[in-house]
C-alpha positions as CSV (number, residue, x, y, z in Angstrom):
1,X,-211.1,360.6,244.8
2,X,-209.5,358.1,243.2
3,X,-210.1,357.6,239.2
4,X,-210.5,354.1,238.1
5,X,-208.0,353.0,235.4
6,X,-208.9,352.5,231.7
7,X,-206.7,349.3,231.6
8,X,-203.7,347.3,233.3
9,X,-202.2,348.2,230.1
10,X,-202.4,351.1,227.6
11,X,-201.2,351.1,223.5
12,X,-200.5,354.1,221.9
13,X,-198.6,352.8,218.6
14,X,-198.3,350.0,216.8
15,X,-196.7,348.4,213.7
16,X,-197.6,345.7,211.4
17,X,-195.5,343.1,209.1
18,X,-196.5,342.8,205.7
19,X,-199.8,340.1,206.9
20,X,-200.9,343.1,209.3
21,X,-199.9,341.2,212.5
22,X,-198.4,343.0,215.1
23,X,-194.6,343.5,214.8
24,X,-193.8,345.5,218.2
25,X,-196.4,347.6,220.1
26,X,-195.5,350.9,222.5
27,X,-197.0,349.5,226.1
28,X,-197.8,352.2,228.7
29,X,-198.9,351.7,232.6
30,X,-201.0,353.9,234.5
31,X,-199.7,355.3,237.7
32,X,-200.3,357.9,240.0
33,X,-198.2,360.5,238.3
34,X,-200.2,359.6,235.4
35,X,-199.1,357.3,232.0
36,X,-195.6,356.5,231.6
37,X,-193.8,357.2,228.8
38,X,-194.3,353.3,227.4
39,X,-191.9,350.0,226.6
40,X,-192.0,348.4,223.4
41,X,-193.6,344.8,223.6
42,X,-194.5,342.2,220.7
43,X,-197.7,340.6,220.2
44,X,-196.7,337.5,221.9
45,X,-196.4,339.2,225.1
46,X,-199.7,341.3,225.0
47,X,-201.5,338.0,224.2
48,X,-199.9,336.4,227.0
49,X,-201.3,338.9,229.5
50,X,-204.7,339.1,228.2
51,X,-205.0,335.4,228.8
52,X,-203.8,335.7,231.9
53,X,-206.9,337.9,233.0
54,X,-205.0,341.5,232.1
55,X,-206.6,343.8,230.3
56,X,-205.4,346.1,227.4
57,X,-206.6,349.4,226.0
58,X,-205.4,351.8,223.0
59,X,-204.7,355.5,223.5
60,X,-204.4,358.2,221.4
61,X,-202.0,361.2,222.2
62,X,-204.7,364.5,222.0
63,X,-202.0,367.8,222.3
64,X,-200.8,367.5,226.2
65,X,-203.1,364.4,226.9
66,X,-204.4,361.3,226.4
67,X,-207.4,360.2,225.2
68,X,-209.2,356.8,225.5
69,X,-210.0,354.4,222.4
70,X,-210.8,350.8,222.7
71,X,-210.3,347.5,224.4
72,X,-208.2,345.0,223.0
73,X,-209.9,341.5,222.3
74,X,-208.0,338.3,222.3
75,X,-208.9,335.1,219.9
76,X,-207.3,332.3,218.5
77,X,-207.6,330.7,214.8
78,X,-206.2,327.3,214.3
79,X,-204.4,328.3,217.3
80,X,-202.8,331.4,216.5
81,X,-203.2,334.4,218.2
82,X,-205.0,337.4,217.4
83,X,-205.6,341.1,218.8
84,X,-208.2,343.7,217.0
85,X,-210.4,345.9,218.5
86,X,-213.4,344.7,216.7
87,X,-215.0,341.4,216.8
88,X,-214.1,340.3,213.4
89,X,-212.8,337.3,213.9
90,X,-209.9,337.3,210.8
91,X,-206.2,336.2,210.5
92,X,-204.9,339.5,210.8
93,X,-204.1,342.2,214.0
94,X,-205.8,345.1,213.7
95,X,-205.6,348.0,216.6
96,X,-207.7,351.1,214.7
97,X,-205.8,353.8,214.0
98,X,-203.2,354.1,216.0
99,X,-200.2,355.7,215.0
100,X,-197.7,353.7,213.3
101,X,-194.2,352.4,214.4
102,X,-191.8,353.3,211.5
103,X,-188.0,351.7,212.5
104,X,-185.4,350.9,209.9
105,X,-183.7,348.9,212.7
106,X,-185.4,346.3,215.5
107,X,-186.2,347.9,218.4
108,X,-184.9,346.4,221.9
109,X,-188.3,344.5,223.4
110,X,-188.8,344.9,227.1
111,X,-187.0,342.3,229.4
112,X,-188.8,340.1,231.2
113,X,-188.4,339.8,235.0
114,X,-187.7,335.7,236.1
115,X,-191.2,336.1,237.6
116,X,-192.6,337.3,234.7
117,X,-190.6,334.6,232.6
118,X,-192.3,331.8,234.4
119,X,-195.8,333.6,234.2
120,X,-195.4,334.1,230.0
121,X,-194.2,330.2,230.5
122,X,-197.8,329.5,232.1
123,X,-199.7,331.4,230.3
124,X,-198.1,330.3,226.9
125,X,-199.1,326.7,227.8
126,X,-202.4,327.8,228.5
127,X,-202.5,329.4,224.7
128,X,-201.1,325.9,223.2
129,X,-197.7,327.9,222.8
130,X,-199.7,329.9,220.1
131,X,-198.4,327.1,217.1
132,X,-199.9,324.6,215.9
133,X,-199.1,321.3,216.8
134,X,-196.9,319.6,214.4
135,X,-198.0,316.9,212.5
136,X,-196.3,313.8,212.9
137,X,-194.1,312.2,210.7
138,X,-195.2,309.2,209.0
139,X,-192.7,306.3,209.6
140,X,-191.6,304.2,206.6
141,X,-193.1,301.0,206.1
142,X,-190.5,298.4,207.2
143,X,-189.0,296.7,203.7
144,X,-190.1,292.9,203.7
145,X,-187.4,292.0,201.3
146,X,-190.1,290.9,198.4
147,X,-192.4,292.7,196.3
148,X,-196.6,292.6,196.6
149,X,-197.0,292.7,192.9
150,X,-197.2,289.5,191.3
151,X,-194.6,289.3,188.3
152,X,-196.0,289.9,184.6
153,X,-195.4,286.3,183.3
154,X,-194.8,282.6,185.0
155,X,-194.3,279.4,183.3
156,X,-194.6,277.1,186.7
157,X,-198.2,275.8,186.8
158,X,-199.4,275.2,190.4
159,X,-201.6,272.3,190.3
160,X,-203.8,273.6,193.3
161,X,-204.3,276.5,191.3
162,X,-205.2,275.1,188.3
163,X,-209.4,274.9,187.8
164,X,-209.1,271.2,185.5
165,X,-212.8,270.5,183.9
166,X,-212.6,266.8,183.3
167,X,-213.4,265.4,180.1
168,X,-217.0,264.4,179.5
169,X,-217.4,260.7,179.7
170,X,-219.4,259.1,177.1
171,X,-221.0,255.6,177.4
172,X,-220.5,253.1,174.8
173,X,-223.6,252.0,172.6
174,X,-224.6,248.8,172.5
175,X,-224.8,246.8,169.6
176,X,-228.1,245.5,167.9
177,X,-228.4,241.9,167.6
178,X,-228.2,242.0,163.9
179,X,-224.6,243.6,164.4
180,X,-223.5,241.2,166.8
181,X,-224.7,238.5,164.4
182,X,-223.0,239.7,161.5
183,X,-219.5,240.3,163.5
184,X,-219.9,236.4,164.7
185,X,-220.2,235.7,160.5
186,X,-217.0,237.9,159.9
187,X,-215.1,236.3,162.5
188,X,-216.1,232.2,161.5
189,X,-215.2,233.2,157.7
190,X,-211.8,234.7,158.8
191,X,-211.3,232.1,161.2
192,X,-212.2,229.1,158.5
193,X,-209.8,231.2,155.9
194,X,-207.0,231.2,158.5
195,X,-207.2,227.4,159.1
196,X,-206.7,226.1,155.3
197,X,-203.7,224.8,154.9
198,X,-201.3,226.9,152.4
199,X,-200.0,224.7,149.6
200,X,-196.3,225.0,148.9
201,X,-195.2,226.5,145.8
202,X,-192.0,227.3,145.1
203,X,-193.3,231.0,145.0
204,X,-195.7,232.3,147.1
205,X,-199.4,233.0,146.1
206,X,-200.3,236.8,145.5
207,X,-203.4,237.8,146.7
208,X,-205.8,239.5,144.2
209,X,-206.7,242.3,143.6
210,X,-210.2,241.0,144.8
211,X,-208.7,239.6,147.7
212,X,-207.2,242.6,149.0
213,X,-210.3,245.1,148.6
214,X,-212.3,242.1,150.3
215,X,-210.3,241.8,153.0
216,X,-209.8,245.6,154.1
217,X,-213.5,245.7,153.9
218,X,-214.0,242.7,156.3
219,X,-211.5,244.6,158.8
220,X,-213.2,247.6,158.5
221,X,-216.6,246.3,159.1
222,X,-214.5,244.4,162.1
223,X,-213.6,247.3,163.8
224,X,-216.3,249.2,163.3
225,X,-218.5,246.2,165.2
226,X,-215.7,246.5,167.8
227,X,-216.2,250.3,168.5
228,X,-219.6,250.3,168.8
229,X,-219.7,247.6,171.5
């Protein structure tokens, strides 16, 4: 009778880097002689084969046999990879209490068969090559030789730019009769003093006192009968 295997793949010790994800892991296969003495493999490679449908198993060394312990789940955050045995679903590895890898120096990984190179090559494309994808770069703006900002201070005016408010225009009053009446009187009197004759005299007549104030007071009747027309 033939016994049905716990897994495709057995793990009987692990260690961690300081963020408790998997440095190296000791891989064992099943086979008819019984389990193997193990490879060391990284996390990279066990994540790779549980996508691509193998299963994985920890196993714990009881005297002169093995014992069973749990399946290995596989789950991505942000698309990194992670293995626990639980179903927490938390940025760290986590395997139970397996013993732990203690090695001053990095141990040599398993090699890869060519076959098995193009199958992690599958199934790491499958697993979005367990990175994130990289953000990309914004490009510069291209330099348009000029700034956007206006400058602080200008002393050009731009006529279209300019919001004129013309000035109110005011209509002129007209002018009572009796005002127009009394200009016509101003202007015959200035008109008959204009038209006498000047006598000759060997010097010529000063004006008044009289004279004078009565004159600026005729023109400034005059032309303020002029600006109210």
């Amino acid at each position: 009778m033939v016994l049905k295997k716990w897994a495709d793949y057995l793990i009987s010790e692990v260690g961690y880097d300081k963020n408790y994800l998997i440095l190296m892991a000791k891989r064992h296969e099943e086979t008819k002689n019984g389990i193997n003495n193990g490879e060391l493999v990284d996390r990279i490679k066990i994540s790779s084969d549980i996508v691509s449908g193998l299963t994985y198993n920890t196993i714990y060394n009881h005297i002169s046999t093995w014992k069973k312990g749990n399946k290995i789940n596989f789950f991505r955050i942000h698309g990194e990879p992670f293995l626990r045995i639980d179903k927490n679903k938390v940025n760290q590895d986590y395997l139970g209490d397996l013993p732990e890898i203690i090695s001053h120096s990095t141990p040599e990984l398993e090699k890869d068969t060519p076959k098995q190179i193009t199958q992690l090559k599958n199934t790491k494309e499958k697993i979005g090559e367990f990175e994130p994808s990289p953000s990309p770069k914004t490009q510069p703006e291209p330099s348009t030789g000029f700034r956007k900002v206006l400058p602080k201070e200008t002393k050009v005016e731009l006529a279209q730019e300019l919001d004129l408010v013309p000035e109110p225009i005011l209509e002129p009053e007209e002018a009572t009769p009796e005002q127009i009446a009394r200009l016509k009187h101003l202007e015959e009197q200035i008109t008959k003093l204009q038209s006498k004759p000047r006598k000759k005299k060997t010097k010529p007549e000063e004006a008044t006192p009289e004279q004078i104030a009565r004159l600026k007071h005729l023109e400034e009747q005059i032309t303020k009968l002029e600006s109210q027309q």
